[in-house]
Structures are given as structure tokens and as C-alpha cells.
C-alpha positions, 0 to 999 in steps of 0.5 A: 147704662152702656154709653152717655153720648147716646143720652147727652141731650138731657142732664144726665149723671155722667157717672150713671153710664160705663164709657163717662163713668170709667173715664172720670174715675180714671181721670179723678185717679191720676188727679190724686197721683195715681199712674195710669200706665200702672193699671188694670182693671176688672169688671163684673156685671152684665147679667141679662136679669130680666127676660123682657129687656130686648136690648141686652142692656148688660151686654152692652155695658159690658162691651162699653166697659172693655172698649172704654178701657180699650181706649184708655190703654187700661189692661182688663186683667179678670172679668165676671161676667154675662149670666142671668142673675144679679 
């Protein structure tokens, strides 16, 4: 899921969705002594699968990946992305 504060109101896993899910991983990351101006990331996903889902879920996942990371100051270095298949 692209972005939690668009399901804050319910008692949702904050890893379940790309902009929460990233932002832990990374905060988790420098909790364990990792520097975050050292690194990069790639990213894959993001197939449209299903024909019927009208509202580009993996588009939009992806966009929330690239825009977290964004604002992270992370470097996308590769990406697989878009498609139709899983």
C-alpha cells in the first residue's frame, strides 16, 4: 500500500505500506549503526496485475517508494519496475 496516512484511522501495520514501511526500515537501520548518507536503494514492484484494479495500486506504490526515499535523501541507484506481471 502506497501511503499510511491515507489508513491512519484504523490499526493498521505501519510496515504494510511503502512511505511508513521504508522510513522504520531505514530508521531501524542506523538504530543497528548503519550511516544513512551511505546509502542507496533499489526498488521493484509495482506490476498493474490485475486489469480490474482501477486505481494503479502499484503505480502508486512506486511513486510513494521514490518520494519517501526522496525525502530520506536515500539515492535510488536501480529499479524494476511497472509491467503486468507479478
Amino acid at each position: 500500500l502506497p501511503i499510511y496516512a491515507d489508513f491512519a484511522a484504523g490499526n493498521h501495520i505501519r510496515t504494510k505500506f511503502a512511505d511508513s514501511g521504508i522510513s522504520d526500515l531505514v530508521d531501524e537501520m542506523v538504530a543497528q549503526g548503519a550511516s544513512k548518507r551511505r546509502m542507496k536503494a533499489k526498488i521493484a514492484g509495482g506490476a498493474a496485475m490485475f486489469a480490474s484494479a482501477g486505481e494503479a495500486i502499484g503505480l502508486r506504490n512506486v511513486e510513494s517508494c521514490r518520494q519517501t526515499l526522496r525525502n530520506l535523501g536515500i539515492q535510488l541507484v536501480a529499479q524494476d519496475t511497472g509491467g503486468n506481471k507479478g
